[in-house]
N, C-alpha and C positions, 0 to 999 in steps of 0.2 A: 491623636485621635480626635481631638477636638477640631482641628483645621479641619480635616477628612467632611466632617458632621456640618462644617457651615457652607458647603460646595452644594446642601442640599437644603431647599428651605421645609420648614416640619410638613407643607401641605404634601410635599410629592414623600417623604418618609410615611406620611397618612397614607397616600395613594399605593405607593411600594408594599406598604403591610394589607392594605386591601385586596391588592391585585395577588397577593403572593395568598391570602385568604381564598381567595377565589377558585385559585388552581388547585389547592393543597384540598378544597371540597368538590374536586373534582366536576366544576360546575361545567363543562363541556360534557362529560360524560352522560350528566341530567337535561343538557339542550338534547343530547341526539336520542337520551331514551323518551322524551315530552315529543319529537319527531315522529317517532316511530308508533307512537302511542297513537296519536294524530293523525299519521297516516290508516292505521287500524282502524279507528273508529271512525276514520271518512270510508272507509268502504265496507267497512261494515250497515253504515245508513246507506250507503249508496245504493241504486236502483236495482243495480244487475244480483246483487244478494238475496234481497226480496224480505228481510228482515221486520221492515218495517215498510209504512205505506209510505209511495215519493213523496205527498205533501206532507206528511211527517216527518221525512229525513230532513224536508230542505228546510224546514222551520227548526227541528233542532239543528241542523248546521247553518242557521244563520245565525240561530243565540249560542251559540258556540264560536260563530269566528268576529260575533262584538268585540269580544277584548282584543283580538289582536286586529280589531281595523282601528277603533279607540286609542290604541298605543299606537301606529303609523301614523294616524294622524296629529296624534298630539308630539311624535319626532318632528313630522313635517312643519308643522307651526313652530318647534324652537328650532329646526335648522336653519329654514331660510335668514329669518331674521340675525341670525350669531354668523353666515356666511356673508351678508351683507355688511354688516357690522363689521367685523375683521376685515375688509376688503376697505372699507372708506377707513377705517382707522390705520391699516398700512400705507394705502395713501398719503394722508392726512400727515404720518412721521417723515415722508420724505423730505429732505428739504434741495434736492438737487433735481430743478425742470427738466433737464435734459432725460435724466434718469426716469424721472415721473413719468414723461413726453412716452419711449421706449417700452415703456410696462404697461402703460394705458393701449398701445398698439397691439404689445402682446395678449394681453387678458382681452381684449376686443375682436382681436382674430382666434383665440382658442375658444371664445362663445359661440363666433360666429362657424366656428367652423363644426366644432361639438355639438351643436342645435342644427346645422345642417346633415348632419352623418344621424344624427336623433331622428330627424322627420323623415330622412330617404331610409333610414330603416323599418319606421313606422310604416309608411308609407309600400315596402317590397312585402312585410310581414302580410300586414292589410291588403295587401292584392293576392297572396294566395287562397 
């Protein structure tokens, strides 16, 4: 059992107990009922209800959807920089040019081609 135990370092045994914590509190279940709540109470302010006046709804639904613009953005500030990062640091480990040479062409034509399919869809969306 002891060999079994060193195939794993204690942090992903951390992460195993976490994630297995997670599911076991049925934390999917509490995303789609926080969903659905969400969706209720946008249309419940929403206009066509008549519940409340428009500029009241849209002022509580703006301090309503702070936290969840605050949290996208503060993803978006640690992603970038941890995708960048991983990307020069795999680099960085290779030591065969040929190989480096090969994978710079490929990551270079999957951006350019991924930021091109990005803007021609932006771009069909935006015209209807």
């Amino acid at each position: 059992m002891a060999e079994n135990n060193s195939y794993y370092p204690s942090q992903l045994r951390h992460l195993n107990t976490y994630l297995s914590g997670l599911v076991k509190g049925r934390l999917w279940l509490k995303v789609l009922i926080g969903m659905f709540l969400g969706l209720v109470v946008g249309t419940l302010l929403g206009p066509s209800v008549g519940l409340v006046e428009p500029d009241t709804g849209t002022l509580i639904g703006n301090w309503l959807a702070f936290p969840g613009q605050l949290f996208l953005a503060t993803i978006q500030m640690i992603v970038i920089p941890l995708v960048i990062a991983s990307v020069v640091r795999g680099l960085a480990a290779s030591e065969n040019l040929e190989q480096l040479r090969k994978l710079g062409l490929r990551v270079t034509s999957f951006f350019v081609i991924t930021t091109a399919l990005a803007a021609a869809i932006g771009l069909w969306i935006g015209g209807l």
